[in-house]
C-alpha positions as MATLAB code, in Angstrom:
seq = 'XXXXXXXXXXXXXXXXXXXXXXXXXXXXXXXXXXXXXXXXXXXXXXXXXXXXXXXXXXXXXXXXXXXXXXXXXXXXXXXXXXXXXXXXXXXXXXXXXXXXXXXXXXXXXXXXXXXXXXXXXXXXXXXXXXXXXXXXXXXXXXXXXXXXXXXXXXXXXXXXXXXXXXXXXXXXXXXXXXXXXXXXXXXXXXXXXXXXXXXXXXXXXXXXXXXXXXXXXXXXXXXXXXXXXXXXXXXXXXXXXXXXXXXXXXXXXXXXXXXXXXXXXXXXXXXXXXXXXXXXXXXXXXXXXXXXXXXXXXXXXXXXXXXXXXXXXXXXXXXXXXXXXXXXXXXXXXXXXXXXXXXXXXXXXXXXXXXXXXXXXXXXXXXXXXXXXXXXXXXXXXXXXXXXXXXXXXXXXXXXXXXXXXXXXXXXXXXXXXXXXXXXXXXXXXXXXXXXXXXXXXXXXXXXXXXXXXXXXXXXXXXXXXXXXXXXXXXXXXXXXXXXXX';
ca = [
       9.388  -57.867   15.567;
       7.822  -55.097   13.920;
       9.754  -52.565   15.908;
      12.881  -54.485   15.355;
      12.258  -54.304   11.456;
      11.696  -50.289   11.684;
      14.586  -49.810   13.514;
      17.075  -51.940   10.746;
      15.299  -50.312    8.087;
      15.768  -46.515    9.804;
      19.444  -47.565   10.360;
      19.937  -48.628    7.213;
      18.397  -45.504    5.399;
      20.930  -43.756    7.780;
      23.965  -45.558    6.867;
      23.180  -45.295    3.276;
      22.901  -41.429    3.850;
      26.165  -41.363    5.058;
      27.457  -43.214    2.391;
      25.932  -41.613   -0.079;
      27.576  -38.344    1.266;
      31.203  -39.436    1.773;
      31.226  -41.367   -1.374;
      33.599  -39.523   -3.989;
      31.453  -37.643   -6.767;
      33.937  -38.941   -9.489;
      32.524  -42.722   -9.429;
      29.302  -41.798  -10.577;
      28.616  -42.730  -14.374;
      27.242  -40.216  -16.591;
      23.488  -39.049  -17.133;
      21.569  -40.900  -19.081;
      19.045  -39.823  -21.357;
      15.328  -41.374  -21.054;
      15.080  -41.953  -24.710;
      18.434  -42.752  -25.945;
      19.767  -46.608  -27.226;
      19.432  -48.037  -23.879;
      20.026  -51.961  -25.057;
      23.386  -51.640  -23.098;
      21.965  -50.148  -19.866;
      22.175  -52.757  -17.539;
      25.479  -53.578  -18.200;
      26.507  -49.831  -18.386;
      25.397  -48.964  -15.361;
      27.387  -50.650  -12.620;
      25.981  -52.018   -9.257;
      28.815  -50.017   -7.233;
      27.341  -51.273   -3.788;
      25.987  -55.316   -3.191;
      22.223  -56.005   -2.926;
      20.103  -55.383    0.295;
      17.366  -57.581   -0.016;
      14.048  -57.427   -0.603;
      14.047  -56.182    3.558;
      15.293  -52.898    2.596;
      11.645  -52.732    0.601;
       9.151  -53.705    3.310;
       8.536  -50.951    5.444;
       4.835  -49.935    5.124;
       5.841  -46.208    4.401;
       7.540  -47.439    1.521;
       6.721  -50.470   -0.485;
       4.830  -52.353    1.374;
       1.195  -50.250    1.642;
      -1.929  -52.450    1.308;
      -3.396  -53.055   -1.902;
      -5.191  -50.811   -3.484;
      -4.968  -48.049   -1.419;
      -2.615  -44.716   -2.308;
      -0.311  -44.447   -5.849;
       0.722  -47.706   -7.162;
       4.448  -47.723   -5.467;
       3.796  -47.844   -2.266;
       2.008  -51.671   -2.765;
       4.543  -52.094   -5.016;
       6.313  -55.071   -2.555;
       3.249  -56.399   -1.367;
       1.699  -56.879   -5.056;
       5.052  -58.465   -6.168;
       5.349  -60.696   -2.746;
       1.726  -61.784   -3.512;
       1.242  -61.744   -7.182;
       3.870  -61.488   -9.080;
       5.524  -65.011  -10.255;
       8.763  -63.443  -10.357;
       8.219  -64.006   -6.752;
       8.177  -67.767   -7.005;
      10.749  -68.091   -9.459;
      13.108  -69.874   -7.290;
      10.470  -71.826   -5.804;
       9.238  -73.558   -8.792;
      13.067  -75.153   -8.689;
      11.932  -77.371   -5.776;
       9.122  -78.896   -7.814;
       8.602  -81.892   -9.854;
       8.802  -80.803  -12.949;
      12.628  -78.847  -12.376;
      13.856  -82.133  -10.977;
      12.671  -84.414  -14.052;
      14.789  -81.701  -16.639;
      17.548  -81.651  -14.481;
      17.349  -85.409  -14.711;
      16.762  -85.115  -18.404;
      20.075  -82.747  -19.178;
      22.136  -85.201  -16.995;
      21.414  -87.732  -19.382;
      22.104  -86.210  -22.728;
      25.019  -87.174  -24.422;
      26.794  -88.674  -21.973;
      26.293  -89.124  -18.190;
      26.503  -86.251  -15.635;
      25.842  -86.068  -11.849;
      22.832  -84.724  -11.087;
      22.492  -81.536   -9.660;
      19.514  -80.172   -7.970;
      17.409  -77.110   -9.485;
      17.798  -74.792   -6.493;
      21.864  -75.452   -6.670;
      22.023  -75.837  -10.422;
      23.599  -73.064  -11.778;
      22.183  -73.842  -15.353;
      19.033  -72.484  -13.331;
      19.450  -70.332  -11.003;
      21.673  -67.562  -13.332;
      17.499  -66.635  -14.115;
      15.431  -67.779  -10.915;
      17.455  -66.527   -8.095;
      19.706  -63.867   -9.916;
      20.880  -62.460   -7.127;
      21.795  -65.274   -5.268;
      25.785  -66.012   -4.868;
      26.513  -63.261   -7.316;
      29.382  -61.524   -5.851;
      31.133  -64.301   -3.910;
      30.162  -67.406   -5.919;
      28.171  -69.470   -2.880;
      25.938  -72.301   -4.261;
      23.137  -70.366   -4.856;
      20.848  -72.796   -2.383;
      23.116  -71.640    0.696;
      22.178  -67.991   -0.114;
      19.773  -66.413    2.088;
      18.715  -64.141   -1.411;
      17.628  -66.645   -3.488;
      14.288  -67.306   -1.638;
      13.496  -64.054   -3.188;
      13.358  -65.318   -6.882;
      13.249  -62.655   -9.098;
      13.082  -59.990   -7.024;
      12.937  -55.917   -7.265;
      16.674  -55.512   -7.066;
      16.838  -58.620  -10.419;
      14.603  -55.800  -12.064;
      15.535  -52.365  -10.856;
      19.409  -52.713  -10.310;
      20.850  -53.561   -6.802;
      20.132  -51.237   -4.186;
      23.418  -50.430   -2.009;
      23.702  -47.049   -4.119;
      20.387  -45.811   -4.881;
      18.102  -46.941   -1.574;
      18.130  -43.648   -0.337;
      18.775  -41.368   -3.338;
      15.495  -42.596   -4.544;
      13.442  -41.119   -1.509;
      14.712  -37.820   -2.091;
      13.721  -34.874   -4.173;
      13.924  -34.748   -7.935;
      15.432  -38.797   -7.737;
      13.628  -39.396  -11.276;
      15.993  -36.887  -12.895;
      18.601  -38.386  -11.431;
      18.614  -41.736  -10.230;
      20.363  -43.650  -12.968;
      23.514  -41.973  -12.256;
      23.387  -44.235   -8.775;
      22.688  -47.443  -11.088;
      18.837  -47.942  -10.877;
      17.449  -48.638  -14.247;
      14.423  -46.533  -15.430;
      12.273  -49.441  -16.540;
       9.451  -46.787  -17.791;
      12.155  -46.852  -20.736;
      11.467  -49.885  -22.845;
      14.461  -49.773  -23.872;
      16.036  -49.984  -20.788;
      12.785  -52.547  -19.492;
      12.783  -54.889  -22.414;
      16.405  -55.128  -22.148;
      16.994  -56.032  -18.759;
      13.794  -58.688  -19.053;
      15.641  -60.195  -22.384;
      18.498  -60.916  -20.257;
      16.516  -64.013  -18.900;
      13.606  -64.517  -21.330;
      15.542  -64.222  -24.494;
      18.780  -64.799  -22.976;
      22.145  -63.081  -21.800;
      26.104  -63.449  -20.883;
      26.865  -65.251  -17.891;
      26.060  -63.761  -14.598;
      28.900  -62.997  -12.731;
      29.761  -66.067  -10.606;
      29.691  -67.947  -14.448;
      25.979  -68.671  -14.080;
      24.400  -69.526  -17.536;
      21.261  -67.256  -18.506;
      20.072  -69.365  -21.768;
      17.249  -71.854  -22.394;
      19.387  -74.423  -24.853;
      17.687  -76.789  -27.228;
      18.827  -79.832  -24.421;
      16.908  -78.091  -22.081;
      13.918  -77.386  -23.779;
      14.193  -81.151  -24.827;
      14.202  -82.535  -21.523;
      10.896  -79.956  -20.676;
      12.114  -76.655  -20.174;
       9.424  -74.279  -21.378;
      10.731  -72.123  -25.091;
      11.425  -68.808  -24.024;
       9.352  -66.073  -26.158;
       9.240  -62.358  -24.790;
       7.436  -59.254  -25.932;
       7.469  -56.577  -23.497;
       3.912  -55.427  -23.522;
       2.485  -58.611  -23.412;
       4.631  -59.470  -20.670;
       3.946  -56.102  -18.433;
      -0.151  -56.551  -19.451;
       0.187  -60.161  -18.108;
       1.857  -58.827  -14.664;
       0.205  -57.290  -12.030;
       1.077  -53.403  -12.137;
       3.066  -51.914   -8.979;
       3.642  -49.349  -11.590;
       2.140  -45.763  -12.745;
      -0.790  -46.406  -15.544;
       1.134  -43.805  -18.140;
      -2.673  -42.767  -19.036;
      -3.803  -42.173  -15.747;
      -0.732  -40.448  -14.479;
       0.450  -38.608  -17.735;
      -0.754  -35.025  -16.201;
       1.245  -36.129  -12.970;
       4.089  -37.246  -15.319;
       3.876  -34.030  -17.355;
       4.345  -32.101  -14.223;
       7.072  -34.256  -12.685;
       9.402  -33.234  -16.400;
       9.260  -37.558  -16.951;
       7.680  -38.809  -20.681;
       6.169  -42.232  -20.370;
       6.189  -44.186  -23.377;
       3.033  -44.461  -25.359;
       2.170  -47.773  -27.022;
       3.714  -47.565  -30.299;
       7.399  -46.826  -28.605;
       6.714  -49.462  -26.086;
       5.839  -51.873  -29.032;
       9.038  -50.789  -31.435;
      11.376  -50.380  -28.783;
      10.761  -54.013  -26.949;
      10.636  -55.465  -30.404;
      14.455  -54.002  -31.360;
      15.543  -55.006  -27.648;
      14.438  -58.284  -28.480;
      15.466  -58.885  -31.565;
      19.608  -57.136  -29.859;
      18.946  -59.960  -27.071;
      18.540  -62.591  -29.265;
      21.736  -61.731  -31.895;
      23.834  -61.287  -28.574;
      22.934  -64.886  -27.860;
      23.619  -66.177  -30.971;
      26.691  -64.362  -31.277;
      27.842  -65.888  -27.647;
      26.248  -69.159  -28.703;
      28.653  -69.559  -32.083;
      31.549  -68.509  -30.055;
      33.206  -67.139  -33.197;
      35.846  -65.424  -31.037;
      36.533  -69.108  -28.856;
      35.486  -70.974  -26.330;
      33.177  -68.325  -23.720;
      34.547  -68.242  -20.377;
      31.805  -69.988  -18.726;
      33.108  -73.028  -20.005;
      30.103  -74.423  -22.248;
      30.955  -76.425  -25.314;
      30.247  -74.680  -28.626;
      27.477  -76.437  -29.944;
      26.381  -74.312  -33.090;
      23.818  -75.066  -34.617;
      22.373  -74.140  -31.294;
      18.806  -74.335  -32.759;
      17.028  -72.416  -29.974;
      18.253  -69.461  -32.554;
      15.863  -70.957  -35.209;
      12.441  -71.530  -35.332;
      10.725  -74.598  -33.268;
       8.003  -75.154  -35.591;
      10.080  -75.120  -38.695;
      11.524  -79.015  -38.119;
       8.489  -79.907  -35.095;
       5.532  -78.881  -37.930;
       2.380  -78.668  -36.480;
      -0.491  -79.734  -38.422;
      -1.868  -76.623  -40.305;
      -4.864  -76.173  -42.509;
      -4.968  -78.172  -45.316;
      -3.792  -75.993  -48.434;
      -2.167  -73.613  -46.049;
       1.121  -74.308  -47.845;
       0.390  -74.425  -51.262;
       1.887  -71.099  -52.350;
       5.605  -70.550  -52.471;
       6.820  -68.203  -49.790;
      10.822  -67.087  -48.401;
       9.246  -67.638  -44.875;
       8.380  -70.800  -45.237;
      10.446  -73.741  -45.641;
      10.203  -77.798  -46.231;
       9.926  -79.803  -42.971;
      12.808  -80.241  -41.112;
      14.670  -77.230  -42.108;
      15.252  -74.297  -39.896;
      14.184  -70.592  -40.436;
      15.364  -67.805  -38.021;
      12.655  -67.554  -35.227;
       9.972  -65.040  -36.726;
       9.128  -64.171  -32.609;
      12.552  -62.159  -33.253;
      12.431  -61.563  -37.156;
       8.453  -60.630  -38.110;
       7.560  -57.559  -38.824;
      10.994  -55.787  -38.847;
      10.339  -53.765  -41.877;
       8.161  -51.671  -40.030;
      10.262  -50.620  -37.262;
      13.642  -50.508  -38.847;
      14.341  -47.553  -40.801;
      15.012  -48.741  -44.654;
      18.731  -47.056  -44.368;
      19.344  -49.653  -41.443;
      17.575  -52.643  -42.903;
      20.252  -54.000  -44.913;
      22.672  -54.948  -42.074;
      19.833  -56.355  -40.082;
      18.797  -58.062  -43.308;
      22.194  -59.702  -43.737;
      22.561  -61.778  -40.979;
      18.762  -63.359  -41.142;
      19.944  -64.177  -44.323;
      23.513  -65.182  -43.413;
      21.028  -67.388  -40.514;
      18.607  -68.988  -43.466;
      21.326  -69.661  -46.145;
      24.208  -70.832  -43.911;
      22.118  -71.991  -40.987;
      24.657  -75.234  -40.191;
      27.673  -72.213  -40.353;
      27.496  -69.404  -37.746;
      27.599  -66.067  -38.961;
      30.858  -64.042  -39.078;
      31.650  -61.783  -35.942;
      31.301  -59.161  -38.670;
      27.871  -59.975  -39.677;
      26.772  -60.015  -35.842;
      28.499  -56.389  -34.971;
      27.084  -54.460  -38.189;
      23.356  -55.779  -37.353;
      23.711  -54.766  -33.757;
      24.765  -51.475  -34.194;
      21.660  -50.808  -37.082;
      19.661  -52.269  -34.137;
      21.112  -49.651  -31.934;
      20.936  -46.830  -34.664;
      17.383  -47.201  -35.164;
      16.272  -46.957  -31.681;
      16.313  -43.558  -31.759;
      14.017  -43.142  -34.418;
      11.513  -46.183  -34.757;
       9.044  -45.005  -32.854;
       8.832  -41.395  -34.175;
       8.356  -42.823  -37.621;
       5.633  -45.476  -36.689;
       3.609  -42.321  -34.461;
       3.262  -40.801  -38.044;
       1.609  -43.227  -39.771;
      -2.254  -43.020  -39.258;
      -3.496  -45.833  -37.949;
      -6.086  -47.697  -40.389;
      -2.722  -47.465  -42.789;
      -0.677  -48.634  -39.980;
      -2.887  -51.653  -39.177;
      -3.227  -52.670  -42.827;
       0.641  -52.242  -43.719;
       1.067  -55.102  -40.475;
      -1.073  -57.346  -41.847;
       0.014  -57.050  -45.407;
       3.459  -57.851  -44.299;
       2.640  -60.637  -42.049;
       2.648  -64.372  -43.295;
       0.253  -65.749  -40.788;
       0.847  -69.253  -42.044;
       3.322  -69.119  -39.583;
       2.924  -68.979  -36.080;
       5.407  -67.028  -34.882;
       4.222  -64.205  -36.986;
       1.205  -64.283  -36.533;
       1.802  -63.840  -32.461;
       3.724  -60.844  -33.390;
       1.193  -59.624  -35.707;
      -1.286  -59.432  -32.532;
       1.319  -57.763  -30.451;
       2.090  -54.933  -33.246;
      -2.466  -54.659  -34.323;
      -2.757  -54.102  -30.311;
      -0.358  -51.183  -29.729;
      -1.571  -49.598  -32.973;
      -5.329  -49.973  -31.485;
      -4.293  -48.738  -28.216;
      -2.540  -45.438  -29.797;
      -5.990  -45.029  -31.482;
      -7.775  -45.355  -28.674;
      -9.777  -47.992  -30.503;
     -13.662  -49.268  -29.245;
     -14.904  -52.439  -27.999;
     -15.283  -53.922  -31.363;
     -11.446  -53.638  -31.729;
     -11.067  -55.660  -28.581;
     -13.193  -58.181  -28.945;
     -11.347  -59.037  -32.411;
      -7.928  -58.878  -30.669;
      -9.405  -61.388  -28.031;
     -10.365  -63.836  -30.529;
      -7.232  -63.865  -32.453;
      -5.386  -63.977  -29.074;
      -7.474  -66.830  -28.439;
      -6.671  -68.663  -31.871;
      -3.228  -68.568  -31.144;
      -3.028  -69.918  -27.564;
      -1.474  -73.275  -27.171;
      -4.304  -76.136  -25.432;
      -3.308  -76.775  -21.634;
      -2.598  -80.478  -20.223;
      -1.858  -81.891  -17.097;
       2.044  -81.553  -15.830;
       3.459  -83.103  -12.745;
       3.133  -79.721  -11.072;
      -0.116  -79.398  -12.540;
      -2.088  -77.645  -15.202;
       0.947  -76.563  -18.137;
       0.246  -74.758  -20.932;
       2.155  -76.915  -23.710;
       4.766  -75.636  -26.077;
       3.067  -76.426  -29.077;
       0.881  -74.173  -31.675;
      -1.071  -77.858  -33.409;
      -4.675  -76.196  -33.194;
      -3.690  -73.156  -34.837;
      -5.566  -72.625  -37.845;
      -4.175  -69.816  -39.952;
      -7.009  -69.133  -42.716;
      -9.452  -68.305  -39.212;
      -6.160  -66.054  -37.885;
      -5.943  -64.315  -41.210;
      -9.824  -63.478  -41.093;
      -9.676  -62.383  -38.098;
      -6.690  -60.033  -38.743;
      -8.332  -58.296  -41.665;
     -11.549  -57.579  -38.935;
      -9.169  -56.127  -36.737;
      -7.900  -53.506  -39.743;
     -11.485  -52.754  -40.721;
     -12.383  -51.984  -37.118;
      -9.678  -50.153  -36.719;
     -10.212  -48.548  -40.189;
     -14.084  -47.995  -38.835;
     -13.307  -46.358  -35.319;
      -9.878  -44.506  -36.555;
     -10.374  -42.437  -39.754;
      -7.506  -41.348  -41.619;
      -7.112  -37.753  -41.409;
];
């Protein structure tokens, strides 16, 4: 078997040779730059040839090394395969819990047949991406969507750049043969918003949004911030800290926290208008043939209409942020702390439509309204994090929590997300961490018993925001302690 492996994988690296050789030069997009707006990448960048597989990854002089020993990449497979829960993405479509919300949606409203999880595309446009994506099969019958989320969902489908990537100089060049550079978090929070913040349809018509139905019938709420995310995973990747002389050397700039932070939180923040935008269908009916359903309130905040209980007093002064019970706000995991990455020239746009969103939130925004805040988004990509890397950090961390209202939630999570890449551009101590830990652990939601189970549940009740702001302000003054102002 093992021989029989080598010998596809050896005859596939020489077909793709050949076709990389006799394919015509003029189909190739352009360049593109490491540090421009990326939010459009993976759509920009076409997947000229089909997927291969995860197969194509496997051989042990590529991807699949043992753990632990050489450069990160060549374990790369094997960590995913073993760790990684994008691996079991598809499978957890077999379990109980996927069969009692596709129950649940087939109720709603009126009665629908039910469709299994694994065939459902409501599903699988996000847990088997890959699968049935060129001719339309049920994704169940597809051999591909066994793999889940696998490295082709992430870095772009293979067919063109399997063997361009072996070769000399590939970093320089490989996105002209349509893999993304996720060391780009522009490029890597974009293409991971297309499933946990939501995207178009794939293209077979497969829906890639968590709708307030589903999350009603158990669906966890999609939230997404891209350093969180990639600290939670297990790395196949380069540390940029332990590599950055290798990096240096190699003409590649890895981002450093702050642009990691600022750029994930503008791709978010692009992700989420793009749903909205779909979601009001203000130019008609979208052609995967949902019904507009605006309000769509997955656009709004959770906890503004389901309250949990907060400190007593916690509400007594007025604030824009927060509202009575029952009425929607725009979801601060997109919204908070905005005025710190988006340059005051762009803010107004941006501005607009949150407010267009609060004011007007039964009405959807005009297509206007959506375009002008997208393009500020894109506008200020290219400057964000420069501005933020000037700003020492003891002011940086104080500005955050000064423009935070940690009664809510939402902003408080993002609060934690922003006080930890300032610490880690400080190079901050011990003290630092063990502060971040305990606010991290004042905002984790308790953890219950599921039909599948231990599940984390999708509500914020034992969050107590006088302890989150005390902790906060000892995470400045630690900061403040271990990073002088120059």
């Amino acid at each position: 078997m093992t021989r029989l492996v080598t010998a596809a994988v050896v005859f596939a690296l020489f077909a793709g040779v050949t076709l990389l050789l006799l394919r015509p030069r003029d189909t190739r997009v352009a360049p593109v730059g490491p540090y421009e707006p990326l939010v459009t990448t993976p759509a920009a960048v076409p997947a000229l040839r089909a997927a291969l597989g995860t197969s194509a990854c496997t051989s042990s002089g590529c991807h699949a090394g043992t753990l632990g020993e050489g450069e990160p990449w060549r374990s790369a497979y094997s960590v995913w395969a073993l760790h990684d829960p994008h691996s079991r993405a598809e499978r957890v479509l077999h379990g109980t819990l996927a069969a009692q919300i596709v129950a649940g949606i087939a109720a709603v409203d009126r009665p629908l047949p039910i469709v299994p999880a694994p065939e459902n595309h409501a599903c699988t446009g996000c847990h088997a991406p890959l699968a049935g994506g060129q001719g339309g099969a049920i994704a169940g019958a597809d051999p591909r969507a066994a793999e889940g989320v696998s490295c082709e969902a992430c870095h772009g489908p293979a067919g063109d750049w399997l063997v361009a990537h072996t070769l000399p100089g590939w970093r320089q060049s490989i996105e002209r043969e349509g893999m993304l550079d996720l060391g780009d978090p522009s490029v890597a929070a974009a293409r991971c918003a297309e499933c946990h913040v939501g995207a178009a349809p794939t293209d077979d018509g497969r829906p890639r949004q968590v709708t307030h139905a589903l999350i009603a019938a158990g669906h966890p709420r999609l939230a997404f911030d891209l350093r969180a995310f990639r600290a939670g995973l297990p790395s196949h990747w380069r540390d940029p800290a332990a590599f950055a002389d290798r990096a240096a050397a190699e003409g590649v700039r890895r981002a450093d926290p702050i642009e990691e932070w600022s750029l994930g939180r503008l791709a978010v923040l692009r992700a989420y208008l793009v749903q909205a935008e779909h979601q009001s269908f203000p130019a008609g009916p979208p052609a995967d043939g949902s019904a507009p359903a605006w309000p769509e309130f997955t656009s709004f905040d959770c906890y503004g209409c389901h309250r949990p209980a907060l400190v007593a007093g916690a509400l007594s002064a007025p604030s824009p942020g927060i509202k009575p019970p029952g009425i929607p706000r725009p979801d601060p995991l997109a919204w908070a702390l905005l005025d710190r990455i988006i340059p005051p020239e762009e803010r107004g746009a941006v501005e607009g439509i949150r407010g267009a969103l609060t004011a007007r939130w039964m009405d959807p925004p005009a297509p206007g309204e959506f375009q002008a805040a997208l393009a500020a988004i894109d506008r200020s990509q290219a400057r964000a994090a420069d501005h933020l890397r000037a700003i020492p950090p003891r002011e940086q961390a104080t500005a955050i929590a000064a423009g935070a209202d940690l009664r809510v939630w939402g902003e408080a999570a993002v609060t934690l997300g922003a006080l930890e890449a300032v610490a880690a551009q400080a190079g901050a101590g011990d003290r630092v961490a063990t502060e971040l830990a305990t606010l991290k652990a004042l905002l984790a939601f308790p953890v219950g018993a599921g039909p599948d189970g231990p599940i984390r549940h999708d509500s914020p009740h034992p969050y107590d925001p006088v302890a989150a702001r005390e902790a906060v302000d000892r995470i400045v003054a630690a900061i403040g302690d271990g990073a002088p102002s120059p």
